[in-house]
C-alpha positions as CSV (number, residue, x, y, z in Angstrom):
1,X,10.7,0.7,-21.2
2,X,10.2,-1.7,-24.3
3,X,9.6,-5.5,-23.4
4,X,11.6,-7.7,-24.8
5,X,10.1,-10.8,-23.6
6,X,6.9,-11.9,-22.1
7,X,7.1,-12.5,-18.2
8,X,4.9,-14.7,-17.0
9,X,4.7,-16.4,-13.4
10,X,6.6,-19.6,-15.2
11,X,8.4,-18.0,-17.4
12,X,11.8,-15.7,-17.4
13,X,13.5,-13.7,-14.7
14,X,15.6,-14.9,-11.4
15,X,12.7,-16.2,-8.6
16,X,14.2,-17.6,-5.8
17,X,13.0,-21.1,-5.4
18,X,9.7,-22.4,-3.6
19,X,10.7,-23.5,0.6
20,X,13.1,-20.9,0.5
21,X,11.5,-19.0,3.3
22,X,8.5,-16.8,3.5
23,X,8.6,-13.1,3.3
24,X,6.6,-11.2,5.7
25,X,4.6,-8.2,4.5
26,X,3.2,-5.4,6.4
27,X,0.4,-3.9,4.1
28,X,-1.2,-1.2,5.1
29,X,-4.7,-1.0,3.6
30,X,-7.7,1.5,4.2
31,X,-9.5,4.2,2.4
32,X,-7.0,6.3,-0.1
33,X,-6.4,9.8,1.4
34,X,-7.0,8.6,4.9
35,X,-2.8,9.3,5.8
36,X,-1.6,6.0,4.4
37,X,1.5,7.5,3.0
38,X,2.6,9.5,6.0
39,X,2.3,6.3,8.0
40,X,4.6,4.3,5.2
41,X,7.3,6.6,5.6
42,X,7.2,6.2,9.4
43,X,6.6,2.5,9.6
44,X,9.8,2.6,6.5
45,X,12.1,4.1,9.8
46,X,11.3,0.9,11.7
47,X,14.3,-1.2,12.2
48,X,14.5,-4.2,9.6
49,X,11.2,-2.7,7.3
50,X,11.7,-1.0,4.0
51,X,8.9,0.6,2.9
52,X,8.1,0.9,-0.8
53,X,4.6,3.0,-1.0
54,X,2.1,1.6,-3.6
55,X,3.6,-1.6,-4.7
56,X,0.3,-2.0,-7.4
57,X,1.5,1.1,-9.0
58,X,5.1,0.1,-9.5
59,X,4.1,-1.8,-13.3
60,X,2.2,1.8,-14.6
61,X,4.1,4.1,-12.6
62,X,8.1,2.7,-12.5
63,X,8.7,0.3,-15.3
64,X,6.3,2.1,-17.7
65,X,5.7,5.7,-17.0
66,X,9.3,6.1,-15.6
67,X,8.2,8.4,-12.8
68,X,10.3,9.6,-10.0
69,X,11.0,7.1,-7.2
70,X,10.8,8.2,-3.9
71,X,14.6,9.0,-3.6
72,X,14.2,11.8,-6.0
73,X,15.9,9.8,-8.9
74,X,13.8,8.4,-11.8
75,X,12.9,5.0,-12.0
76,X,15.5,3.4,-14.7
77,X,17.9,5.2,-12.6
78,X,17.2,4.3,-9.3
79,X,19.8,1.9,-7.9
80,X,17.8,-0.2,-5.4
81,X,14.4,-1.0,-8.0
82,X,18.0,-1.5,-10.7
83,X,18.7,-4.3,-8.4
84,X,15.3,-5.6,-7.5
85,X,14.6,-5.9,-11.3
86,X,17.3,-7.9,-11.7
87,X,17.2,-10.0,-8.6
88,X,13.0,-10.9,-9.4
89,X,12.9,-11.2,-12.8
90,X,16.3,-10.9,-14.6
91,X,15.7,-7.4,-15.2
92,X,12.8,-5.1,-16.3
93,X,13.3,-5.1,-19.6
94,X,12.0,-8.9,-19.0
95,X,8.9,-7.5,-18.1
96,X,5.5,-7.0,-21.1
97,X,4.1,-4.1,-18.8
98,X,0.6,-4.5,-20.7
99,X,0.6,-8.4,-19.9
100,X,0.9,-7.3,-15.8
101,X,-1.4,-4.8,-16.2
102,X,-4.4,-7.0,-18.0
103,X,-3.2,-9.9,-15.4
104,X,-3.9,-7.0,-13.2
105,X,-7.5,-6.4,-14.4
106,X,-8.4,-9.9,-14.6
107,X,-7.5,-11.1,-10.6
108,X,-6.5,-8.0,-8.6
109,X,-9.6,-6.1,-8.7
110,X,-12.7,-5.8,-5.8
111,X,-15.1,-7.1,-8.1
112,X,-12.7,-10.3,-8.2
113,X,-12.3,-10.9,-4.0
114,X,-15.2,-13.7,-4.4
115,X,-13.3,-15.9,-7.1
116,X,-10.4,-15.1,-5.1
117,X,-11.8,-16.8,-2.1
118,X,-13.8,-19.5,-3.6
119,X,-12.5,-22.8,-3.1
120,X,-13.9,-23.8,-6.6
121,X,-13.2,-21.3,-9.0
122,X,-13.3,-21.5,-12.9
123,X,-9.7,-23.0,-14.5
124,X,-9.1,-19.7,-16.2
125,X,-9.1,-17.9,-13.9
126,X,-7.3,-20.0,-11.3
127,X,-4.2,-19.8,-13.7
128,X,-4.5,-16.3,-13.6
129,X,-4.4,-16.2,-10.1
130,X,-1.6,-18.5,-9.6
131,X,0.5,-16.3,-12.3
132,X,-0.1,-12.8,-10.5
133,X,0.6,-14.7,-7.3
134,X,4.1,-16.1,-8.5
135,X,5.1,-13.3,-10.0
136,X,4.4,-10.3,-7.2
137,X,6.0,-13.1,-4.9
138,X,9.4,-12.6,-6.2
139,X,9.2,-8.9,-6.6
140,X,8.7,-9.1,-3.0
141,X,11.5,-11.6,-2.3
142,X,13.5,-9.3,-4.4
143,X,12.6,-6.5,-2.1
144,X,13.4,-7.9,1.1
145,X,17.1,-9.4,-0.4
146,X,18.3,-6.0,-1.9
147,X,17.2,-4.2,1.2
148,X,18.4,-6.9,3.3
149,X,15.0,-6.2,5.9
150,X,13.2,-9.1,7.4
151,X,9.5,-6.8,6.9
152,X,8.5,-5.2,3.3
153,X,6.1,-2.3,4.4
154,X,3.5,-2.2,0.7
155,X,0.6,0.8,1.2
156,X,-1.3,0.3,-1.8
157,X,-4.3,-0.3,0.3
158,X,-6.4,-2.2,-2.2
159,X,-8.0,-4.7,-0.7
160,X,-8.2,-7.5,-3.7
161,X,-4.5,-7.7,-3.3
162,X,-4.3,-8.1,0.8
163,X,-6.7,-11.0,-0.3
164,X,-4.2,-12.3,-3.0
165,X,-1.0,-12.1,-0.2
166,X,-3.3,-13.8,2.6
167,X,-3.4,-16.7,0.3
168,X,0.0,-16.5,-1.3
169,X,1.7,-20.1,0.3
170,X,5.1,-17.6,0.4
171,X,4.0,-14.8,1.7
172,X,3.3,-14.2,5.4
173,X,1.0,-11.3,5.6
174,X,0.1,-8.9,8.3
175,X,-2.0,-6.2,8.0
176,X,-2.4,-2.3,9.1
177,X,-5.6,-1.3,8.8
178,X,-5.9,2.8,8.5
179,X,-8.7,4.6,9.2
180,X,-9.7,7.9,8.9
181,X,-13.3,10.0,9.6
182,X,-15.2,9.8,6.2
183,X,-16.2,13.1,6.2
184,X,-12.4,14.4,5.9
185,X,-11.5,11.9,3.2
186,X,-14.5,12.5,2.1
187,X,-13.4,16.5,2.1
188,X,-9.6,15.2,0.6
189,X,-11.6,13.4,-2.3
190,X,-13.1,17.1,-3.7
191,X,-10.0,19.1,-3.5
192,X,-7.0,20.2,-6.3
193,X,-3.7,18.3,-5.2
194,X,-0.9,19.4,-7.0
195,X,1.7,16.6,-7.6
196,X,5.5,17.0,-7.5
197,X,6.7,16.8,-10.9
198,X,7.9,13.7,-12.7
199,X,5.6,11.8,-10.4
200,X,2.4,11.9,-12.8
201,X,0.7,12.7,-16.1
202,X,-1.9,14.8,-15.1
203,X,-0.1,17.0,-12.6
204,X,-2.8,16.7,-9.8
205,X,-4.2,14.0,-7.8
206,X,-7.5,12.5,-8.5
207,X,-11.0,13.7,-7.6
208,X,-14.2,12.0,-6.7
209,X,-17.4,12.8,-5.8
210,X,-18.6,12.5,-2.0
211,X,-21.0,9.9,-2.7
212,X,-18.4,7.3,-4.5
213,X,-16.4,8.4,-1.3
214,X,-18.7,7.4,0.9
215,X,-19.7,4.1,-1.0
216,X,-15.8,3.3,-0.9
217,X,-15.5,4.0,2.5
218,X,-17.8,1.7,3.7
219,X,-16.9,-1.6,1.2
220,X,-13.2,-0.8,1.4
221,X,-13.4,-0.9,5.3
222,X,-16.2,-3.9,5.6
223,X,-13.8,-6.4,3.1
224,X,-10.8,-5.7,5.7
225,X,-12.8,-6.2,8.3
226,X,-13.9,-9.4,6.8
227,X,-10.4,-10.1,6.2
228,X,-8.9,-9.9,9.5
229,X,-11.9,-11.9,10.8
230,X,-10.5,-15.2,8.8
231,X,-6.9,-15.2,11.0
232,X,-4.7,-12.8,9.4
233,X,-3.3,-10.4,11.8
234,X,-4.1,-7.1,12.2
235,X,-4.0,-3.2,14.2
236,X,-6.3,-0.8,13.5
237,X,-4.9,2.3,13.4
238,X,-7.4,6.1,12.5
239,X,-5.5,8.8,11.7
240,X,-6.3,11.0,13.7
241,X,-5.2,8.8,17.0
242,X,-1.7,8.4,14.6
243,X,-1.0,12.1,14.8
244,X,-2.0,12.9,18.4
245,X,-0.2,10.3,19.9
246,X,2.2,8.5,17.1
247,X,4.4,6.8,20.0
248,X,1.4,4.7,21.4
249,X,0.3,4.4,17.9
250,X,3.2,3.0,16.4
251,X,4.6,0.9,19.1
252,X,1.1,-0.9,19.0
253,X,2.4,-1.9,15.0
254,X,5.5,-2.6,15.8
255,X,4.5,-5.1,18.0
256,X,2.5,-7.1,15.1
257,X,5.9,-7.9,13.4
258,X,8.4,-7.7,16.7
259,X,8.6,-11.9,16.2
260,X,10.1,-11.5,12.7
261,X,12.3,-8.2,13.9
262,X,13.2,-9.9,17.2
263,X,12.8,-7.1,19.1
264,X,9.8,-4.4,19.6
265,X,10.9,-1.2,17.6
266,X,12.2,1.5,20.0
267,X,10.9,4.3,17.6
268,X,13.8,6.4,18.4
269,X,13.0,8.1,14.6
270,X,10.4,10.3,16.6
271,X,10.7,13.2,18.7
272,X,7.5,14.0,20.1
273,X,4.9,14.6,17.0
274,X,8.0,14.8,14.4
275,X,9.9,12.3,12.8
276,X,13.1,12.4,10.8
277,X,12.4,11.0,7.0
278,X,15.9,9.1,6.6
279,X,14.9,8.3,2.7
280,X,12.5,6.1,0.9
281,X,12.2,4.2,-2.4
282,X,8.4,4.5,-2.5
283,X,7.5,4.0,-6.1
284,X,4.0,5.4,-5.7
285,X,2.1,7.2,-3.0
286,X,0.6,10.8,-1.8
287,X,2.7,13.7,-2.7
288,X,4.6,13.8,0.7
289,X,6.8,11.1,0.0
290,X,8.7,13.1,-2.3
291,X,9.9,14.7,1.4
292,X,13.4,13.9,3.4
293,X,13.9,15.2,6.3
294,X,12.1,16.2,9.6
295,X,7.9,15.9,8.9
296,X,5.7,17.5,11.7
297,X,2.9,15.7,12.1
298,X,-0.8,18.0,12.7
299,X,-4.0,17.0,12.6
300,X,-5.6,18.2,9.2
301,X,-9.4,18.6,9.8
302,X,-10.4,21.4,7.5
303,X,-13.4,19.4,6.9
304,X,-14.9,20.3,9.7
305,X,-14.7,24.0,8.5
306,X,-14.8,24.3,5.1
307,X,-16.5,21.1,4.2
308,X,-20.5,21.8,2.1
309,X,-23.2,20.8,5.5
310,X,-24.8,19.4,2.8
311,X,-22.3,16.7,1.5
312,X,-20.9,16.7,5.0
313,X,-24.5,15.6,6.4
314,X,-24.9,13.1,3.5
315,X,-21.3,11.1,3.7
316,X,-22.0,11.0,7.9
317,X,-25.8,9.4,6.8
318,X,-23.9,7.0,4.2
319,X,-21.2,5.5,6.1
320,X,-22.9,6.1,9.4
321,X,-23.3,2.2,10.9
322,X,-19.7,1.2,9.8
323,X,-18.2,5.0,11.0
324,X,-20.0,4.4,14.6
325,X,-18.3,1.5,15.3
326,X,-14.9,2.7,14.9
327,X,-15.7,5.8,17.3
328,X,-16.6,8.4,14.5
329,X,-19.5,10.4,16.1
């Protein structure tokens, strides 16, 4: 899409006003490949959440790229992110994708987290801050009207921008923090993922190496940590606890948002260790939330058999304080 105009926090597009309520957002943050996506889709099934996958990726992946949206039509075509354009910003053709994205770079980045929570920071970058802030405000304000749900569920994970929302005066966040054993995403990291197609350039997913993945692991996990430790409200969720016993899982989650629902969600989406996939509009994510229908959940831990000792034995020595105390032996 071409921009026709400049968007900046103070500048075009319909915002609904300051006072005009606070929207409550579920992130869910953690490692990548650690079952973030799976879990959007199911926490998307609670009643009043509408979950959108990858929120950060919706500037790249939807209004520039034009990749397929979760509901299998592409994004200039997708009726609900049609709406939300219009509702946040007057449209996306409002929207200089390469502004975002540099506003992006300059605020919403790990590096940044210690400007972001310095009470004095330089001017510049303040302003920055304060535009990125005002602007993904009313895409999530947009979300919650057109979807008419009381709880936006956002998985990007990053957490620079659960740091942003837990200072955003608009926003009330709440946080879902996924784990998973370092040594399978360690394993999920080195392996060829084919991607559906119109969902990316390349094809695949990304790969990394298992000591970036390790590195990650442990600063990814520490900041959230950190996080929750200053107030915000959190459940820690591993993956592995998710699959074997989603009912207890979940119901532990929906409890962190039953005073905005009203009610503790009955989770009568699952059936035993499956769940019915009703539809999503996630705009970015892992490959499976191109899927509708009933998902079987099973424990993947090919790790543990096809994994190299040697990197398997280095990513456990790496991450091994931080992976102890969330019961990873």
């Amino acid at each position: 899409m071409t921009a026709q105009q400049p968007l900046t926090a103070d500048g075009p597009g319909a915002g609904a006003p300051s006072g005009a309520g606070r929207v409550t957002v579920l992130y869910v943050c953690g490692m990548p490949r650690s079952g973030s996506t799976l879990l959007d889709l199911m926490l998307g099934q609670f009643v009043g959440h509408c979950d959108v996958g990858e929120l950060f990726y919706l500037w790249q992946s939807g209004v520039e790229r034009n990749f397929r949206c979760a509901c299998g039509e592409h994004f200039d075509r997708c009726p609900f992110w049609g709406e939300v354009g219009q509702r946040a910003y007057g449209g996306w053709s409002n929207i200089d994708v390469q502004q975002v994205r540099t506003l992006q770079r300059r605020v919403d980045t790990t590096g940044k987290v210690p400007l972001i929570l310095g009470a004095r920071v330089a001017p510049g970058f303040r302003q920055d801050l304060e535009r990125y802030t005002a602007l993904i405000t009313k895409l999530y304000r947009a979300i919650a009207e057109v979807s008419g749900a009381k709880v936006v569920v956002d998985s990007t994970k990053r957490p620079s921008l659960a740091y942003i929302l837990a200072r955003a005066p608009e926003i009330d966040l709440r946080l879902v923090h996924i784990l998973r054993d370092p040594r399978g995403v360690a394993y999920s990291w080195s392996q060829v993922v084919e991607l559906p197609e119109g969902t990316s350039t390349k094809g695949r997913m990304n790969q990394r190496s298992a000591r970036l993945t390790a590195r990650r692991w442990v600063t990814v996990n520490a900041m959230i940590s950190s996080l929750a430790r200053s107030g915000v409200p959190r459940v820690v969720v591993r993956y592995e606890d998710l699959v074997r016993d989603p009912r207890g899982e979940l119901g532990r989650i929906a409890a962190l948002t039953a005073d905005v629902t009203g009610q503790v969600d009955p989770l009568s989406f699952l059936h035993g260790t499956e769940f019915e996939q009703a539809g999503s509009h996630a705009v970015a994510g892992g490959r499976i939330r191109m899927r509708s229908g009933p998902i079987a959940l099973s424990l993947d831990e090919k790790w543990r058999r096809e994994y190299a000792p040697a990197r398997r034995r280095m990513v456990a020595a790496m991450t091994w304080p931080l992976r102890r105390r969330y019961d990873y032996h």
